[in-house]
Gaussian input, Z-matrix of N, CA and C with variables (Angstrom, degrees):
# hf/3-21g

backbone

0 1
 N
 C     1     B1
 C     2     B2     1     A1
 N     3     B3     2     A2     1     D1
 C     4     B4     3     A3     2     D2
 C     5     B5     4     A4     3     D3
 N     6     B6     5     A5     4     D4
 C     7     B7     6     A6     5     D5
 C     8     B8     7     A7     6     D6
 N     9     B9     8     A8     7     D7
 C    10    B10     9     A9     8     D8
 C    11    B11    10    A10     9     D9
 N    12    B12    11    A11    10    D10
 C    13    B13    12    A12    11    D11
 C    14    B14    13    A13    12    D12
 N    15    B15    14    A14    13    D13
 C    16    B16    15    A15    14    D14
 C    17    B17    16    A16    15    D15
 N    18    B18    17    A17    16    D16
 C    19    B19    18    A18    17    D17
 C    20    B20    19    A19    18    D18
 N    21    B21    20    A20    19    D19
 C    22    B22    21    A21    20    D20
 C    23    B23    22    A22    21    D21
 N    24    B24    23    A23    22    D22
 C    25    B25    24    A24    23    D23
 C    26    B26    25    A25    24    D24
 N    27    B27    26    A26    25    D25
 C    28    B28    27    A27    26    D26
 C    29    B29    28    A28    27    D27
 N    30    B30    29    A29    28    D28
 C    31    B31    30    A30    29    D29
 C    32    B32    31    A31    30    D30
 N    33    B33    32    A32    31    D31
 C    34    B34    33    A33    32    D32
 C    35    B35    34    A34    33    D33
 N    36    B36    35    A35    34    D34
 C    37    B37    36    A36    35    D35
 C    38    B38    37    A37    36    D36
 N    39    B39    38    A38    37    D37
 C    40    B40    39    A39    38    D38
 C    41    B41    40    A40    39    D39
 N    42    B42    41    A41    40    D40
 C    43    B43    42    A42    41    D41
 C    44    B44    43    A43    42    D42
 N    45    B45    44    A44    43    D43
 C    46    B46    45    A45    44    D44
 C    47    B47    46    A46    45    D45
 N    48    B48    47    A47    46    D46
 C    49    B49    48    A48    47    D47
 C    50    B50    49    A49    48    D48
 N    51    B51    50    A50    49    D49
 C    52    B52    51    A51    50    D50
 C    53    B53    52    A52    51    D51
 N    54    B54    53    A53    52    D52
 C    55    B55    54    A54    53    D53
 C    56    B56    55    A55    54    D54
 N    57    B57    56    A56    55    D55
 C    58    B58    57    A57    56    D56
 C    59    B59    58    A58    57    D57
 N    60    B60    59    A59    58    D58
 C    61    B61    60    A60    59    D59
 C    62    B62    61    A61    60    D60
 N    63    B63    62    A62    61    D61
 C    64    B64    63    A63    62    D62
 C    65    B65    64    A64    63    D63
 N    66    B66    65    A65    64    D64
 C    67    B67    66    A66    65    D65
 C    68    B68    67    A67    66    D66
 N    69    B69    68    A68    67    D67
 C    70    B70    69    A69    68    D68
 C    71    B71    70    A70    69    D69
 N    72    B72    71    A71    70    D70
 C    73    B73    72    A72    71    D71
 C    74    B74    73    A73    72    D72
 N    75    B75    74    A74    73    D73
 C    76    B76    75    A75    74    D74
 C    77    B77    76    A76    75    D75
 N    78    B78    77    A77    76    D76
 C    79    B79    78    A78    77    D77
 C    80    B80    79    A79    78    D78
 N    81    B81    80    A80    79    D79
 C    82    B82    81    A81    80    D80
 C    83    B83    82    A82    81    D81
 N    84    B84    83    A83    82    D82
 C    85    B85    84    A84    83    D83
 C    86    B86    85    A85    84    D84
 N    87    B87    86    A86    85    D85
 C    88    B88    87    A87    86    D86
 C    89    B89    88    A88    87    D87
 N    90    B90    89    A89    88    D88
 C    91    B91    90    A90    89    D89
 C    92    B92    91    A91    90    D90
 N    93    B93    92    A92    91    D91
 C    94    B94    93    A93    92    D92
 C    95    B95    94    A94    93    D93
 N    96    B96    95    A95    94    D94
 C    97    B97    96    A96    95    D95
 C    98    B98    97    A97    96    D96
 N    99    B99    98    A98    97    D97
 C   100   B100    99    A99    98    D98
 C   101   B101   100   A100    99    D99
 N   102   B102   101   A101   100   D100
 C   103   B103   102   A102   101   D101
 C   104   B104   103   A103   102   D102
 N   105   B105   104   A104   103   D103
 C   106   B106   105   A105   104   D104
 C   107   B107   106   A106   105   D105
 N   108   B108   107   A107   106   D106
 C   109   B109   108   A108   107   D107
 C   110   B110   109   A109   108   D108
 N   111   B111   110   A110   109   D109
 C   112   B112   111   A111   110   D110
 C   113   B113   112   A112   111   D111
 N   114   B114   113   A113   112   D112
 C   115   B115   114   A114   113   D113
 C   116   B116   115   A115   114   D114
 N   117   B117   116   A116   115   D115
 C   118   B118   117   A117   116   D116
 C   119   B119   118   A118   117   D117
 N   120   B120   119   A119   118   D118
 C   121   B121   120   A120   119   D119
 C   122   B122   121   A121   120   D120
 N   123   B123   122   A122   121   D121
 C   124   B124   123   A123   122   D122
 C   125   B125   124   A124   123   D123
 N   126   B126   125   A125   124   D124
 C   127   B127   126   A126   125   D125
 C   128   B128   127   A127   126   D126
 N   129   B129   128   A128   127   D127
 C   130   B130   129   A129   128   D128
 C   131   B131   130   A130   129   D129
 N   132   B132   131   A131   130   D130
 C   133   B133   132   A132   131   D131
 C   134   B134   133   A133   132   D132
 N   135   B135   134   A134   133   D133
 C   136   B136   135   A135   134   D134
 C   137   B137   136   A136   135   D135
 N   138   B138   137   A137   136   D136
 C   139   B139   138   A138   137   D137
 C   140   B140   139   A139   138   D138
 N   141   B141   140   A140   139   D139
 C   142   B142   141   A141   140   D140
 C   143   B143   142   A142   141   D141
 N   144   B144   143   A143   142   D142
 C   145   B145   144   A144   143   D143
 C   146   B146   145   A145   144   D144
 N   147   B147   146   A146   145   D145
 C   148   B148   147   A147   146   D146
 C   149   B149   148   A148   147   D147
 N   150   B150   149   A149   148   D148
 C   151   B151   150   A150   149   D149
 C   152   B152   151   A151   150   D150
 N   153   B153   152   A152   151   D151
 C   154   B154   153   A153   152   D152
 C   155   B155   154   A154   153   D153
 N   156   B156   155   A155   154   D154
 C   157   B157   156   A156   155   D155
 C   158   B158   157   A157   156   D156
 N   159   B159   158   A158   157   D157
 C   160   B160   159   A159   158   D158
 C   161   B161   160   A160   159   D159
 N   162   B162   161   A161   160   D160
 C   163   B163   162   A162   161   D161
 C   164   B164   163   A163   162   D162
 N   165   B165   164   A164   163   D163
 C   166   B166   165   A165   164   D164
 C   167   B167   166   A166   165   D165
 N   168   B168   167   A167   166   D166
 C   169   B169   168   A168   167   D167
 C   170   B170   169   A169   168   D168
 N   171   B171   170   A170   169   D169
 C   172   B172   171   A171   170   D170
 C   173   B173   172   A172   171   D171
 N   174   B174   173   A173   172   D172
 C   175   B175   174   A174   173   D173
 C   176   B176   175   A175   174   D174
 N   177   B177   176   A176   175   D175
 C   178   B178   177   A177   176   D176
 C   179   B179   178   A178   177   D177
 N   180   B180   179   A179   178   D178
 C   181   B181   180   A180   179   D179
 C   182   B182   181   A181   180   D180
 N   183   B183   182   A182   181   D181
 C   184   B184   183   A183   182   D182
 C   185   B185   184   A184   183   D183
 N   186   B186   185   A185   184   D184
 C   187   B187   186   A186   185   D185
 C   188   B188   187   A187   186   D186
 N   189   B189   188   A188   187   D187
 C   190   B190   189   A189   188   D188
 C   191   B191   190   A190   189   D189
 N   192   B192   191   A191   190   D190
 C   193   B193   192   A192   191   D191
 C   194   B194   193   A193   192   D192
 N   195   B195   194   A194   193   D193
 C   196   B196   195   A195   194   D194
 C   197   B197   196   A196   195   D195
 N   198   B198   197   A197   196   D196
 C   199   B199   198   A198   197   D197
 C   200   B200   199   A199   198   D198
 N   201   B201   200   A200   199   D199
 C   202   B202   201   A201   200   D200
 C   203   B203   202   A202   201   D201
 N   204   B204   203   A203   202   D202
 C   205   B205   204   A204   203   D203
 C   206   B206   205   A205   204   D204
 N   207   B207   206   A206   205   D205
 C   208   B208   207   A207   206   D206
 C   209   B209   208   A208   207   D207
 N   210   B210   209   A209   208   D208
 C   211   B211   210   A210   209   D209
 C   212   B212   211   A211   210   D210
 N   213   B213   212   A212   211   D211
 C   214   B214   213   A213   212   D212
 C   215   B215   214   A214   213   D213
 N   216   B216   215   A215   214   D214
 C   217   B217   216   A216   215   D215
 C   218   B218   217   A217   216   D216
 N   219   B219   218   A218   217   D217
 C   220   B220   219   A219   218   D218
 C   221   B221   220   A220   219   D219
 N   222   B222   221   A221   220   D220
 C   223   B223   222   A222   221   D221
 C   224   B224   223   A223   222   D222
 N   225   B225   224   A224   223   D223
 C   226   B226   225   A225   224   D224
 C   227   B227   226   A226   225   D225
 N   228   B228   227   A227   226   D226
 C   229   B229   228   A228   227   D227
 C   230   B230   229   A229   228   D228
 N   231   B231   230   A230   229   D229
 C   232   B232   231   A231   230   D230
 C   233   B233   232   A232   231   D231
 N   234   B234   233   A233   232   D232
 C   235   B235   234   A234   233   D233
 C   236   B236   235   A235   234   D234
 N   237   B237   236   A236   235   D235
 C   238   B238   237   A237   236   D236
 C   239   B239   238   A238   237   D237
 N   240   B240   239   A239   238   D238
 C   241   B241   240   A240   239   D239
 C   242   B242   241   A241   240   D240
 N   243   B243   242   A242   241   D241
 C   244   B244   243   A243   242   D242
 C   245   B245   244   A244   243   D243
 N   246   B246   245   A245   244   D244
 C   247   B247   246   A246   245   D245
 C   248   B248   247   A247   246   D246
 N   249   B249   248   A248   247   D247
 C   250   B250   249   A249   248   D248
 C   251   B251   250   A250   249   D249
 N   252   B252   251   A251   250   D250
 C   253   B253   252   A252   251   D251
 C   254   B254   253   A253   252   D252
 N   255   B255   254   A254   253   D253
 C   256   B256   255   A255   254   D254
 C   257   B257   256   A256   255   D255
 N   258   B258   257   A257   256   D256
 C   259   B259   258   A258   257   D257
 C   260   B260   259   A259   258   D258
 N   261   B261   260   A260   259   D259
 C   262   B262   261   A261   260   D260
 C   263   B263   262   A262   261   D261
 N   264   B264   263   A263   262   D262
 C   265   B265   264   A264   263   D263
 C   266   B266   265   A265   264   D264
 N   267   B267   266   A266   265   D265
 C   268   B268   267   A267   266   D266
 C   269   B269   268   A268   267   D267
 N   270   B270   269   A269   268   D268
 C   271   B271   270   A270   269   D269
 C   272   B272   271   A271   270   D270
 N   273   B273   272   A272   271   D271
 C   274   B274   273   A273   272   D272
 C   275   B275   274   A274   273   D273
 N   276   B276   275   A275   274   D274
 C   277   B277   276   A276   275   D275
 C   278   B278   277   A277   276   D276
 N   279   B279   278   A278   277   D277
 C   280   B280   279   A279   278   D278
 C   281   B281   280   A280   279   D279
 N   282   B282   281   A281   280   D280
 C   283   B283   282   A282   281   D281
 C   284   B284   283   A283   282   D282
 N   285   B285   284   A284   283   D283
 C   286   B286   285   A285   284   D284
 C   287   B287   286   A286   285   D285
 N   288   B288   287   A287   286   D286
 C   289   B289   288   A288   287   D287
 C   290   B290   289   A289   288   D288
 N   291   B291   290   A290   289   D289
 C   292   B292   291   A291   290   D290
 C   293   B293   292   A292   291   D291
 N   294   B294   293   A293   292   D292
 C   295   B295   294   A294   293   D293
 C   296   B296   295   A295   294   D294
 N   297   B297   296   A296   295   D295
 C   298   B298   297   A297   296   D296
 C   299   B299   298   A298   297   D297
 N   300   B300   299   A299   298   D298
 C   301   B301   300   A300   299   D299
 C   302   B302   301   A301   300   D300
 N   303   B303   302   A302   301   D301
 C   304   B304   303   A303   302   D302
 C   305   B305   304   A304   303   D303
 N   306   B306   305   A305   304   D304
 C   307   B307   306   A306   305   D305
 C   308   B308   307   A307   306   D306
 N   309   B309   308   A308   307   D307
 C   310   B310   309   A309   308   D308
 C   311   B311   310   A310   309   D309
 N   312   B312   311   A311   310   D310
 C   313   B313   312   A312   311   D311
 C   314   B314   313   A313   312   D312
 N   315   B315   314   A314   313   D313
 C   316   B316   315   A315   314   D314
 C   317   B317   316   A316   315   D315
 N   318   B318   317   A317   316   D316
 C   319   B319   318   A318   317   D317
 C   320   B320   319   A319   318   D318

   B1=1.4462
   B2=1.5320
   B3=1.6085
   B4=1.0498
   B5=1.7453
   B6=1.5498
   B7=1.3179
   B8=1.5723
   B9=1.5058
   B10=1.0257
   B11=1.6473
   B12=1.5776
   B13=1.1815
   B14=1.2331
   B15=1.1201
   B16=1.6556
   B17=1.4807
   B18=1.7064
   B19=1.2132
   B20=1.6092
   B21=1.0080
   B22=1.7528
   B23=1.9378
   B24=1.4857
   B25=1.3596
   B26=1.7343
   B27=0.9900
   B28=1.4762
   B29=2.1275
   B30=1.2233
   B31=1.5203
   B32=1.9929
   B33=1.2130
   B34=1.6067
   B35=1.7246
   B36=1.3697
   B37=1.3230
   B38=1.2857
   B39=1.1677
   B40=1.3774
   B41=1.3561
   B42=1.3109
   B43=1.5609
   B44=1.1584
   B45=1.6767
   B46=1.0569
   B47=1.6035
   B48=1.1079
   B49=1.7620
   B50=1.2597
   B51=0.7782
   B52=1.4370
   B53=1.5743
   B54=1.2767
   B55=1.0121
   B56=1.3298
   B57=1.6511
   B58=1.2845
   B59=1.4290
   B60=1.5251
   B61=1.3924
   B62=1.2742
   B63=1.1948
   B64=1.7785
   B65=1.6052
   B66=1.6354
   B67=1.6869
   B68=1.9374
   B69=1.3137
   B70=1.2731
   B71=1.8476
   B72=1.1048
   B73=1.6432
   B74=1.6247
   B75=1.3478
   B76=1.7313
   B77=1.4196
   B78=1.2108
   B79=1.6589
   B80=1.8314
   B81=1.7407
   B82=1.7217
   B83=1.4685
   B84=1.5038
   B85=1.6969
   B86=1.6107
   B87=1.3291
   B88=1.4620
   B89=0.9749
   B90=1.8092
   B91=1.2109
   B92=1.4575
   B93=1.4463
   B94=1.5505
   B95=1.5391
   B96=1.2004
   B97=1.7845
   B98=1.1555
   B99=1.4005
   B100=1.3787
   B101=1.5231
   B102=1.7600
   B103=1.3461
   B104=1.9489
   B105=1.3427
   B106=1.3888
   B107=2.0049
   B108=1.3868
   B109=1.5572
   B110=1.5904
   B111=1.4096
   B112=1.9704
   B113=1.7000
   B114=1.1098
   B115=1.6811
   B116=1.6619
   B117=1.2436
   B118=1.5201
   B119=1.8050
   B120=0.8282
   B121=1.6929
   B122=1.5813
   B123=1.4464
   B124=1.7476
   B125=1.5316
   B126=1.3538
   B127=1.8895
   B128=2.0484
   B129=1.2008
   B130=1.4961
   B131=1.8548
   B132=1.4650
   B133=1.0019
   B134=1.4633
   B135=1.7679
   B136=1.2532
   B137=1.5874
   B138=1.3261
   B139=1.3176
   B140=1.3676
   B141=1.3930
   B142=1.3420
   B143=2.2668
   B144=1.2037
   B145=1.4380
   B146=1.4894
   B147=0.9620
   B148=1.5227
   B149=1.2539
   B150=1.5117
   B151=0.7718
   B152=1.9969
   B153=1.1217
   B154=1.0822
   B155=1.5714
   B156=1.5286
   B157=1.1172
   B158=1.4882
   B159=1.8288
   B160=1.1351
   B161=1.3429
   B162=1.2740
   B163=0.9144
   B164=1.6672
   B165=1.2482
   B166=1.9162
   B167=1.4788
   B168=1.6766
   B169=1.3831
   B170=1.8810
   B171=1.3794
   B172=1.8553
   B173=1.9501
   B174=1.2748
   B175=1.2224
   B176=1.4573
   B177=1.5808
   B178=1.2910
   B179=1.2165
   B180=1.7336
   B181=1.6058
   B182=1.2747
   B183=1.7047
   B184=1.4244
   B185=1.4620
   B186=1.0970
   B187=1.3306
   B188=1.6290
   B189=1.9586
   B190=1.6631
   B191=1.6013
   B192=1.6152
   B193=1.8228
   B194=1.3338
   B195=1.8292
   B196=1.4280
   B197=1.3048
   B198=1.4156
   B199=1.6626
   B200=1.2810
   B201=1.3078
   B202=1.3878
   B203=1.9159
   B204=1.6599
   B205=1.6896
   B206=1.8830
   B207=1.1951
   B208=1.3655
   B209=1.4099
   B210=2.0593
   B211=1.4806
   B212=1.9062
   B213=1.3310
   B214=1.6454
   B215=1.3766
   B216=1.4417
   B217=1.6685
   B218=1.8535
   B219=1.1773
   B220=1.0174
   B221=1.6216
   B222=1.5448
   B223=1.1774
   B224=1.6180
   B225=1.3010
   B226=2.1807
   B227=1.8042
   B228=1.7497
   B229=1.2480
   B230=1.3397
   B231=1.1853
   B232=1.6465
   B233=1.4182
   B234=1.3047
   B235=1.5030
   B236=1.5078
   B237=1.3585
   B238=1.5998
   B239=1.2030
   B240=1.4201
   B241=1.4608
   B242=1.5001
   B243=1.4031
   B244=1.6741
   B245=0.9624
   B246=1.6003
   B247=1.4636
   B248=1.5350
   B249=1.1702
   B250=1.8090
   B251=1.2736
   B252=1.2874
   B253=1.3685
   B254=1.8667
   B255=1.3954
   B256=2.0391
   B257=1.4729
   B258=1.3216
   B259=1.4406
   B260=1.6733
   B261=1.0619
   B262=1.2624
   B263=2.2492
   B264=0.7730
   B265=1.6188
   B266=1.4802
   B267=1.5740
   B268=1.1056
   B269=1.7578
   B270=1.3554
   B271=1.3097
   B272=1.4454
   B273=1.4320
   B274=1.4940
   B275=2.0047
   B276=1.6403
   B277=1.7070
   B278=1.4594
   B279=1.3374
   B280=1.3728
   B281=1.8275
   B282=1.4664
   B283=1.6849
   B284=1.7651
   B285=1.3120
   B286=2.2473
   B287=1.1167
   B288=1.3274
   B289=1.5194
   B290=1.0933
   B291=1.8352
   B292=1.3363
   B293=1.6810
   B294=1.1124
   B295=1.2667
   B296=1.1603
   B297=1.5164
   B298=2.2988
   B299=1.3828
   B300=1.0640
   B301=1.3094
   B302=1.9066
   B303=1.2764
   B304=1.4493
   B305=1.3175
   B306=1.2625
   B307=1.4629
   B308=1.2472
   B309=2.2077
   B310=1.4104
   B311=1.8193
   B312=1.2908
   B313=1.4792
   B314=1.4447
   B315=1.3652
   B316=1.8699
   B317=1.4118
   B318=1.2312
   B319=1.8155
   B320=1.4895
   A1=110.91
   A2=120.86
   A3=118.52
   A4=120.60
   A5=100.16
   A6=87.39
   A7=140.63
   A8=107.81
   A9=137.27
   A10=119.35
   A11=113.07
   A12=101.07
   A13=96.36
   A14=128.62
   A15=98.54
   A16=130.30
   A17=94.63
   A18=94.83
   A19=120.60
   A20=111.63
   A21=111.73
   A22=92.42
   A23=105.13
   A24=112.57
   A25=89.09
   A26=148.18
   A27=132.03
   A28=83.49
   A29=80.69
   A30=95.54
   A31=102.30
   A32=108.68
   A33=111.49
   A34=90.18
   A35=137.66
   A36=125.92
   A37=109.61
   A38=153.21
   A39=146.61
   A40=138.68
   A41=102.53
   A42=117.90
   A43=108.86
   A44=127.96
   A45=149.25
   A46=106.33
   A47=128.06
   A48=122.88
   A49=114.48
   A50=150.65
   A51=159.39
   A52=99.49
   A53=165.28
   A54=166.37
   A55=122.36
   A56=118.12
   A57=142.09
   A58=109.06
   A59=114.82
   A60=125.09
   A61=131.29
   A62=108.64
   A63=103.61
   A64=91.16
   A65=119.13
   A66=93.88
   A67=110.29
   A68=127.84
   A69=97.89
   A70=89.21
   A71=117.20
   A72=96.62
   A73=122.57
   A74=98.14
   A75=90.07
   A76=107.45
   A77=126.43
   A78=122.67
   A79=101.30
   A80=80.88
   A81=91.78
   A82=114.67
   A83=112.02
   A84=110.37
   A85=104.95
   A86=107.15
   A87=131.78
   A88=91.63
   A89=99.02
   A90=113.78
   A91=113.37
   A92=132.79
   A93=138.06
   A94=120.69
   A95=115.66
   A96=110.38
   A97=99.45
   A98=87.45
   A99=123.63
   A100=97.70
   A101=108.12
   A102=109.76
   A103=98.79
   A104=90.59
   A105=91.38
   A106=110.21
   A107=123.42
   A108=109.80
   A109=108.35
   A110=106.68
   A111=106.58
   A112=98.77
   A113=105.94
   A114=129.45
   A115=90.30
   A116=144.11
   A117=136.46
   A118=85.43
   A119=133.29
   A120=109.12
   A121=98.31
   A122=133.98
   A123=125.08
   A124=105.45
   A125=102.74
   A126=100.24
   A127=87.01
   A128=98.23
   A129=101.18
   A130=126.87
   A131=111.23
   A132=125.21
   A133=114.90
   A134=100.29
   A135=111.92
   A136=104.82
   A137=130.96
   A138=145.70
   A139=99.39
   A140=140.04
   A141=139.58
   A142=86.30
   A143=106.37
   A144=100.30
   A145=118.18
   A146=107.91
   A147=102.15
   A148=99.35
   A149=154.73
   A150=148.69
   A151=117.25
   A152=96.92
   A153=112.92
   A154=124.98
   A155=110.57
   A156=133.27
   A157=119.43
   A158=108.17
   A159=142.43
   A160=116.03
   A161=111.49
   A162=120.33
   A163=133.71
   A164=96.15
   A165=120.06
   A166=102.01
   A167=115.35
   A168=114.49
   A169=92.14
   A170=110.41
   A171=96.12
   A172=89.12
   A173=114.14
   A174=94.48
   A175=154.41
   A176=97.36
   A177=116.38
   A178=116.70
   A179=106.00
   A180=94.88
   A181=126.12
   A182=119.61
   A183=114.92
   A184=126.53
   A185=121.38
   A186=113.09
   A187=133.86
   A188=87.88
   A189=87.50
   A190=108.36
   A191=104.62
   A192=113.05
   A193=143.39
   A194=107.60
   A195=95.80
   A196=107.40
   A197=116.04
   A198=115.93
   A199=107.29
   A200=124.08
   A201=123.37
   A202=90.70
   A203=101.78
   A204=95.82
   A205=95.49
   A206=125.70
   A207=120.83
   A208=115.64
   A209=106.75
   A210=109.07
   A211=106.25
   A212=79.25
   A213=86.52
   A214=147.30
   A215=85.28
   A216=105.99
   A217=97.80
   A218=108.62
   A219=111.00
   A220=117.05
   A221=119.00
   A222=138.20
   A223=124.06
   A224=89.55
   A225=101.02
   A226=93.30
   A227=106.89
   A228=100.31
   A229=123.97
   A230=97.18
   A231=106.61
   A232=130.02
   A233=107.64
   A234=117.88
   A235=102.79
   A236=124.40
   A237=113.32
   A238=123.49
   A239=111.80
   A240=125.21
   A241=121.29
   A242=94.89
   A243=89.71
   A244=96.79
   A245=130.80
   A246=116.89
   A247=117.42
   A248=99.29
   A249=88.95
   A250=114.21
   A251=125.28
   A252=119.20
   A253=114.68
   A254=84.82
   A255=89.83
   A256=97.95
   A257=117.90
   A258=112.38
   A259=122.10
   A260=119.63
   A261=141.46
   A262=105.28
   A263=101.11
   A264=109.93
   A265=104.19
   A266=123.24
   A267=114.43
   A268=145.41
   A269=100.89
   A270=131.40
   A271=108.85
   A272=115.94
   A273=119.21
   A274=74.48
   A275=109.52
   A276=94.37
   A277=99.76
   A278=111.93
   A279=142.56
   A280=95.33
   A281=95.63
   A282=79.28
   A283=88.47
   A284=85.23
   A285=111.70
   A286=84.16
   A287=141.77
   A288=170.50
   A289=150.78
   A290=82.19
   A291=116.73
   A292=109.44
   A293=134.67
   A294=136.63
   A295=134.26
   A296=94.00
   A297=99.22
   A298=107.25
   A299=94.59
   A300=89.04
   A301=138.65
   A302=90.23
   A303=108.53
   A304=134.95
   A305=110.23
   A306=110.71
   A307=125.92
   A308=100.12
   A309=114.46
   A310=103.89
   A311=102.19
   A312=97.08
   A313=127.67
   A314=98.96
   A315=102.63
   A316=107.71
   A317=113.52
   A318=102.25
   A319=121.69
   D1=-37.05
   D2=176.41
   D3=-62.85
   D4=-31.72
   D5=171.04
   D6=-76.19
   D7=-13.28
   D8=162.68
   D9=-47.69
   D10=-42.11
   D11=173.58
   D12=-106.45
   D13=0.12
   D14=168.20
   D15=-94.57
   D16=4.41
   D17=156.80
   D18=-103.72
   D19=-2.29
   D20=177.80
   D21=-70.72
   D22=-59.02
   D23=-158.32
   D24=-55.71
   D25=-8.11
   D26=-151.70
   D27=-102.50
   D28=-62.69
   D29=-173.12
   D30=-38.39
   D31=-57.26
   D32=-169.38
   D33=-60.97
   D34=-46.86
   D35=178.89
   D36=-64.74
   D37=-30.85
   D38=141.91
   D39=-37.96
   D40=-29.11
   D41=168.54
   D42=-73.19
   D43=-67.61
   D44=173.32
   D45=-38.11
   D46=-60.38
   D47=163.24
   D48=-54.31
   D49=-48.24
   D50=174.02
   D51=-71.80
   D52=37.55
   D53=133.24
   D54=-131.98
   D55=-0.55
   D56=164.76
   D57=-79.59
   D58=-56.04
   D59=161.31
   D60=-52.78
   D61=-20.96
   D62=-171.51
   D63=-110.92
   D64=-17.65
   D65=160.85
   D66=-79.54
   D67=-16.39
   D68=-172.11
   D69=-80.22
   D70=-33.86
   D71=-174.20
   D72=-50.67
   D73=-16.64
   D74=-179.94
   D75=-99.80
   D76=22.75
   D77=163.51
   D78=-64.91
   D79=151.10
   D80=-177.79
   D81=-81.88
   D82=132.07
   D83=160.33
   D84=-72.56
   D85=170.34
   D86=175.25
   D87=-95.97
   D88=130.00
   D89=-164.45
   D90=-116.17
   D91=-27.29
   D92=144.82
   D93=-81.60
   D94=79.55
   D95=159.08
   D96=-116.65
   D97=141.61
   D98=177.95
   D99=-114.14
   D100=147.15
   D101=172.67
   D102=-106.01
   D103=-179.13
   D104=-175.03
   D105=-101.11
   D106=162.49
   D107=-176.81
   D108=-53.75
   D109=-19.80
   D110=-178.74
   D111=-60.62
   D112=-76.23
   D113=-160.19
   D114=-57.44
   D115=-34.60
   D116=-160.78
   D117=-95.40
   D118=-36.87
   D119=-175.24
   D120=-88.56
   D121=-41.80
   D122=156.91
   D123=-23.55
   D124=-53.87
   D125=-151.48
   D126=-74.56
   D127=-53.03
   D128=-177.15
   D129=-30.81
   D130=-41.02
   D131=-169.05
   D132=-88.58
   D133=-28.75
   D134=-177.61
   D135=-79.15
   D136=-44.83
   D137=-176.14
   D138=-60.43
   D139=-33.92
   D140=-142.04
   D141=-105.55
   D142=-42.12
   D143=170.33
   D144=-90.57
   D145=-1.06
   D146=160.21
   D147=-96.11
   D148=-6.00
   D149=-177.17
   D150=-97.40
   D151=-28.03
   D152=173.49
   D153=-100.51
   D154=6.43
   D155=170.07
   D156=-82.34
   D157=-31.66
   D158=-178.26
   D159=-68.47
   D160=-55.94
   D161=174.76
   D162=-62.66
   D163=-40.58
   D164=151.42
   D165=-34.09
   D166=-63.49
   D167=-146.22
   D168=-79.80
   D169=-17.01
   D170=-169.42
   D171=-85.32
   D172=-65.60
   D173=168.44
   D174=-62.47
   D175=38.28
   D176=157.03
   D177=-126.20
   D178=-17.52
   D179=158.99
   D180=-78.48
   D181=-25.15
   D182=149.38
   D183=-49.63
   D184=-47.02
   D185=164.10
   D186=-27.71
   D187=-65.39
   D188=-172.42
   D189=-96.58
   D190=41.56
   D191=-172.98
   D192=69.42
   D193=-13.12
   D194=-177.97
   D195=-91.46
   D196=35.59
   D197=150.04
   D198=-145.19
   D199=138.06
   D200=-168.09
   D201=-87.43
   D202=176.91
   D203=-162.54
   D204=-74.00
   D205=-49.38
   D206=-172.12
   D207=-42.05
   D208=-40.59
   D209=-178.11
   D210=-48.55
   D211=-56.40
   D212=-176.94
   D213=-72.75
   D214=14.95
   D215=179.52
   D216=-110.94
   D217=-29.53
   D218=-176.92
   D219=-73.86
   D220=-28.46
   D221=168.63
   D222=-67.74
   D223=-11.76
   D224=-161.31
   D225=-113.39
   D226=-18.82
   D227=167.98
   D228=-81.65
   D229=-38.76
   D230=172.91
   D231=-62.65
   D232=-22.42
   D233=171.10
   D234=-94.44
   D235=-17.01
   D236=162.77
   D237=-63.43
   D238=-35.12
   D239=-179.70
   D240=-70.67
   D241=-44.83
   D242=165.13
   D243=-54.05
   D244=-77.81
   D245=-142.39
   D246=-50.74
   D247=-35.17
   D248=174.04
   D249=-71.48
   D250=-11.87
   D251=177.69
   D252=-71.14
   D253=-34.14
   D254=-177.48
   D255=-95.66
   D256=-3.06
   D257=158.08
   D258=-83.37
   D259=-14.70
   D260=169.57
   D261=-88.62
   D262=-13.39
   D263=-171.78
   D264=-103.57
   D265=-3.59
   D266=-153.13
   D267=58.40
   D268=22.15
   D269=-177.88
   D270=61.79
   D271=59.58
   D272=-149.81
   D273=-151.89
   D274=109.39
   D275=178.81
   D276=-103.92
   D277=150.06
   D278=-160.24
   D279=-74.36
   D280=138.63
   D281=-179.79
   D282=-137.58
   D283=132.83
   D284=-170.46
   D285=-56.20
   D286=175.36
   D287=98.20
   D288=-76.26
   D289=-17.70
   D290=-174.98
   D291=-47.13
   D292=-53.77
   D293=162.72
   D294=-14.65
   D295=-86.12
   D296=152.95
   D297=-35.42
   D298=-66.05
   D299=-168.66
   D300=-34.14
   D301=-64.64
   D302=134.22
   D303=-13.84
   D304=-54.14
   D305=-164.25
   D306=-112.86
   D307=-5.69
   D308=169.12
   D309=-76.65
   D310=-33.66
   D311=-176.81
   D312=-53.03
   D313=-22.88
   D314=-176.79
   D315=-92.59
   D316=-17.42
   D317=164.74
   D318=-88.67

């Protein structure tokens, strides 16, 4: 008998965590920030050497081969593109939701 409730009680604490969690996941992000001209040329300068840091590290994996040159042109474009994309965002990156979103609908 004892095990009986100690497995009900385990189970109701399992539920209860698991439905604790999926309400903090549906709290709202802020959805208009704006940075200020200070913080957008900070983020700018910082993004632009991390960006160019990146590029160092693929063209050195082209270098020593474990990227052939197309891989790695193709990789240095794609990270160009973002960057203009969060340069176009105001250095503010877009974050999907689509997910939650998603997944509140089926319950």
């Amino acid at each position: 008998m004892k095990k009986c409730w100690v497995t009900v009680i385990t189970a109701i604490l399992m539920c209860l965590g698991i439905m604790g969690f999926s309400l903090e996941t549906n709290a709202e992000m802020p959805v208009d920030i704006k940075l200020t001209a200070k913080q957008q040329e900070e983020m700018k300068s910082l993004q632009q050497d991390a960006l160019n840091q990146k590029k160092e590290i693929i063209n050195k994996y082209v270098e020593y081969g474990v990227f052939s040159k197309e891989k790695g042109q193709k990789v240095i474009t794609h990270l160009e593109e973002r960057y203009l994309k969060l340069e176009q965002n105001g250095f503010v990156p877009v974050i999907h939701d689509d997910y939650r979103k998603h997944r509140s609908n089926e319950s």
